[in-house]
Rosetta silent file (secondary structure, phi, psi, omega in degrees, C-alpha in Angstrom):
SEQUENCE: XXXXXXXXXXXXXXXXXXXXXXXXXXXXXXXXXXXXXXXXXXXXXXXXXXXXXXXXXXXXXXXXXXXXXXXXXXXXXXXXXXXXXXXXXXXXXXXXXXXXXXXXXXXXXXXXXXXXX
SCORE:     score description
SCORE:     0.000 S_00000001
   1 L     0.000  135.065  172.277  100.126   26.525   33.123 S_00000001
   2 L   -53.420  146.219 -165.377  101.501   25.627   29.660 S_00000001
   3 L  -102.577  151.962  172.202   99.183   23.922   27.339 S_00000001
   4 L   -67.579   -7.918 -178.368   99.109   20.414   26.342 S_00000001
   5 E  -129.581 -172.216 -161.614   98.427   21.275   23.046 S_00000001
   6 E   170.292  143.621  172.870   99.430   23.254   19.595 S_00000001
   7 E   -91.826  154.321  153.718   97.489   23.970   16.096 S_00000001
   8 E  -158.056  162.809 -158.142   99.005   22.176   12.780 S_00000001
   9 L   -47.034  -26.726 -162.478   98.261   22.439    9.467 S_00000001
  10 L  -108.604    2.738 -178.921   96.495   18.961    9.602 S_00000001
  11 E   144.427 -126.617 -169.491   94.223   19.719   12.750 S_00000001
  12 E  -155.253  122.164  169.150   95.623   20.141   16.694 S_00000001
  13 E   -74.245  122.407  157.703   98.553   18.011   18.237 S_00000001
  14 E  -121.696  136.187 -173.347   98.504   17.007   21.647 S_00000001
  15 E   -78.770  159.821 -175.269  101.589   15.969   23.903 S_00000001
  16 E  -163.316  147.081 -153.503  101.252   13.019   26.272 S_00000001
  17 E  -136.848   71.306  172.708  103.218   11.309   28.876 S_00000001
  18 L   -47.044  122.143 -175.238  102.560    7.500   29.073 S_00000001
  19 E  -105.928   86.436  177.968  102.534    4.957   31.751 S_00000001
  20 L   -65.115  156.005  157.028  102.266    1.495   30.260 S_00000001
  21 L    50.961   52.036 -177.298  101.209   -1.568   32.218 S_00000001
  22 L   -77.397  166.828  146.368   99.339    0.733   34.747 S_00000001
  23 L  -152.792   76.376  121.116   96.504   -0.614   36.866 S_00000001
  24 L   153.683  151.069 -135.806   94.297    0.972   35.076 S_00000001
  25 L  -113.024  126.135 -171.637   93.895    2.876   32.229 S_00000001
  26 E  -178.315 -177.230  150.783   92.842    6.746   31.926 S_00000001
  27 E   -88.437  120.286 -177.996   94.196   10.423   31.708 S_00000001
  28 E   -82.512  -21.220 -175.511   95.822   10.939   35.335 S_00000001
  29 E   136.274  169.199  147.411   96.386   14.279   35.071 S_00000001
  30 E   -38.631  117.768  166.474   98.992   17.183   33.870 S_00000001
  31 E  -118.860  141.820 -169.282  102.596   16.409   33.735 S_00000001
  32 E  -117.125  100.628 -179.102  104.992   19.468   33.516 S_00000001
  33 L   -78.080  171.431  140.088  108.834   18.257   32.831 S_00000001
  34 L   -17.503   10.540  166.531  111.678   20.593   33.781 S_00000001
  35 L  -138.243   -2.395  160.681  111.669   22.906   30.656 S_00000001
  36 L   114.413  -24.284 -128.402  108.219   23.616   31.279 S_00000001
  37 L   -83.925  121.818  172.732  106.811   21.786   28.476 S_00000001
  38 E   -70.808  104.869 -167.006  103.124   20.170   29.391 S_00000001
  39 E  -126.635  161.454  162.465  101.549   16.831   28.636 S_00000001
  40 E   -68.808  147.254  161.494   98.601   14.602   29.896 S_00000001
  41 E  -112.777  121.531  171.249   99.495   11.934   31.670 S_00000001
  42 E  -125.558  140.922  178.780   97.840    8.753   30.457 S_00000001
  43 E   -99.676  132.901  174.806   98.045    5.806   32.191 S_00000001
  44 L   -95.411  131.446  155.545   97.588    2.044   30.220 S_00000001
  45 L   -72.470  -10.592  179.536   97.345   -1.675   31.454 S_00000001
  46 L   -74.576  168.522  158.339   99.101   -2.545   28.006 S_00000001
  47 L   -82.082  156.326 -147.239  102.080   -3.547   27.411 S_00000001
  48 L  -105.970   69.330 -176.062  104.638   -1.128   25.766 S_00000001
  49 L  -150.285  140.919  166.318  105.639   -3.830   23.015 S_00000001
  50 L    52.463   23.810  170.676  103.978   -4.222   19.448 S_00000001
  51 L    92.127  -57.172  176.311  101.868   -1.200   19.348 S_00000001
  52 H   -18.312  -89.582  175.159   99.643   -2.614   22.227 S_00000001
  53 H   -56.655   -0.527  162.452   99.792    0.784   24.552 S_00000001
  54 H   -50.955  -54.725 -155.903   99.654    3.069   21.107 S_00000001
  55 H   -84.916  -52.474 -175.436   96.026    1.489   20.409 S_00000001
  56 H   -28.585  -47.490 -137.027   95.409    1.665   23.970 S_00000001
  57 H  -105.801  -59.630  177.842   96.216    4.773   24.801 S_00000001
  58 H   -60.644  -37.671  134.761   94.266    6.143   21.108 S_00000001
  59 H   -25.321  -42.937  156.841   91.416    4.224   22.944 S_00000001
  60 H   -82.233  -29.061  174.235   91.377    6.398   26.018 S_00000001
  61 H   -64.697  -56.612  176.899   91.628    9.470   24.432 S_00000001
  62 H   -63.368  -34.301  155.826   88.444    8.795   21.972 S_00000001
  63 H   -39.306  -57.441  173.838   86.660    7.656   25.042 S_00000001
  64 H   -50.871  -47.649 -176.672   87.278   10.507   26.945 S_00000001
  65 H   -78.071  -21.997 -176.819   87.231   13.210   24.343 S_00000001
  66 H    55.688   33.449  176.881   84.176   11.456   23.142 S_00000001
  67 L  -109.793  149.607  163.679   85.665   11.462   19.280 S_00000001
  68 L   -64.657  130.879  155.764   86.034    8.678   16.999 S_00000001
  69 H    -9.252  -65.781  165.807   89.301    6.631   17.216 S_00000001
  70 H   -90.130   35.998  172.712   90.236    7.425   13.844 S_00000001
  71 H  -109.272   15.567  153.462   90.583   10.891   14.097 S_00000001
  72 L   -85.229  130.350 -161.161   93.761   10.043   16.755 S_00000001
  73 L  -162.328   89.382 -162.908   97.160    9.546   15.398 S_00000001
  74 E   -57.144  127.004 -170.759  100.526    8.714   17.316 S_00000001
  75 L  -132.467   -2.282  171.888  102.824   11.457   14.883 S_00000001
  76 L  -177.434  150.857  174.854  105.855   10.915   17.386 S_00000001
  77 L    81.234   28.163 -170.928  107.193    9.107   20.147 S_00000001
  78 L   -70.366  -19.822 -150.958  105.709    5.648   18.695 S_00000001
  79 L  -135.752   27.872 -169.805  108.330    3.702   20.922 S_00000001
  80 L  -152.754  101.516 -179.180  108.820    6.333   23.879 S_00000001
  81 L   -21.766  -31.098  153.683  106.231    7.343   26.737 S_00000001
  82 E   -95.003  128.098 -163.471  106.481   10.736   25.746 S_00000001
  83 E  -135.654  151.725  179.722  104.297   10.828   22.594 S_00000001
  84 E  -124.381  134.672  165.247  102.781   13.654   20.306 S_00000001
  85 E   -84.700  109.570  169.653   99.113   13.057   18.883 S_00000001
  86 E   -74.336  135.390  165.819   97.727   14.345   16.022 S_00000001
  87 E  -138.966  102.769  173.442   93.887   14.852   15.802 S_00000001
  88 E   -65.453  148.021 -165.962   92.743   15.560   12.524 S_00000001
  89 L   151.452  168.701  166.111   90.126   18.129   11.741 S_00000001
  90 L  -134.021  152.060 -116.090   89.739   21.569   11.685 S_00000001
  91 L   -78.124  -41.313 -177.132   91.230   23.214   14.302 S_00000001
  92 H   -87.856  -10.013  179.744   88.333   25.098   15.465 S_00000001
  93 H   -86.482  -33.249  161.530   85.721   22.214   15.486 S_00000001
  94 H   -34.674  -41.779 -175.493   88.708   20.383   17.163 S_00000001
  95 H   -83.277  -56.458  177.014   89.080   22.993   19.542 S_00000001
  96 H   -24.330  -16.732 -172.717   85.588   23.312   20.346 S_00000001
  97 H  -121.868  -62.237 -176.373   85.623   19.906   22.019 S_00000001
  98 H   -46.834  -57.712  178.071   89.127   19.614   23.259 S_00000001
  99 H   -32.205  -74.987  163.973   89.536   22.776   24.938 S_00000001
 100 H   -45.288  -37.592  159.568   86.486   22.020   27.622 S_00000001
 101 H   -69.632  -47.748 -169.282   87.533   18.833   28.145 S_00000001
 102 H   -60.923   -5.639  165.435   91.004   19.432   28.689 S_00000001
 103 H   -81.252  -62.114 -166.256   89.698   22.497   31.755 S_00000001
 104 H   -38.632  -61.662  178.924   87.560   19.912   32.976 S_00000001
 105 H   -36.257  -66.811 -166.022   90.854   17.333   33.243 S_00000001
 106 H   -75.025  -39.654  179.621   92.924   20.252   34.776 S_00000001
 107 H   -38.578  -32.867 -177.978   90.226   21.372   37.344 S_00000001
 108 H   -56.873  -74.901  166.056   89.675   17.626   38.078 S_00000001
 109 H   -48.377  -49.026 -168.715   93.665   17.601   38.848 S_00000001
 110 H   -69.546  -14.275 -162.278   94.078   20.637   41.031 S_00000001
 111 H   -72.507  -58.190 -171.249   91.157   19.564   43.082 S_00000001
 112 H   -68.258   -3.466  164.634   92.436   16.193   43.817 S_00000001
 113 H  -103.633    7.269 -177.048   95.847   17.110   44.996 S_00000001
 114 L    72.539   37.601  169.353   94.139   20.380   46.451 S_00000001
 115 L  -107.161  153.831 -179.539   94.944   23.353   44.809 S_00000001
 116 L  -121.763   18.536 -158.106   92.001   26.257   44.033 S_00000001
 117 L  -105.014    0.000    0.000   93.961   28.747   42.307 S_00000001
């Protein structure tokens, strides 16, 4: 599977494929578009007006990821469901956290729609 993520210069980007005005707010799982390219899909109860699902969404991530807030940074895609995150740091203490969660996330997914491979 393609990864959700990529090193830069400023730390490790992650792609992400938002569902505003959800009911209820988390990472959902692996979304794969038609060119292959791979993002989480996180879902929000905000609304996709004024920034509202932005902070939201940089909310669910540092919960999950179990990082501070402000080391999350919307770097594209402020006004479009597909969004790329920056999380500053370096890249290997970045990785070091990110990686393991993000197996956990996909294992999490194949189980519940029932794939083992």
């Amino acid at each position: 599977m393609a990864r959700v993520w990529q090193l830069s210069k400023k730390g490790v980007v992650i792609f992400l494929r938002v569902t505003p005005k959800a009911s209820r707010n988390g990472i959902t799982g692996i979304y794969v578009d038609g060119n292959g390219k791979a993002s989480l899909k996180v879902a929000t109860t905000a609304q996709p007006e004024k920034g509202q699902a932005n902070k939201a969404i940089i909310q669910i991530l540092a919960k999950t990821f179990k990082h501070a807030k402000s080391g999350f940074t919307v770097i594209a895609g402020e006004i479009d469901r597909n969004k790329t995150i920056l999380i500053s740091g370096k890249e290997s203490d970045v990785l070091s956290w990110l990686k393991p969660a993000l197996e956990r996330l996909e294992n999490d997914t194949r189980k519940r729609i029932g794939k083992t491979d």
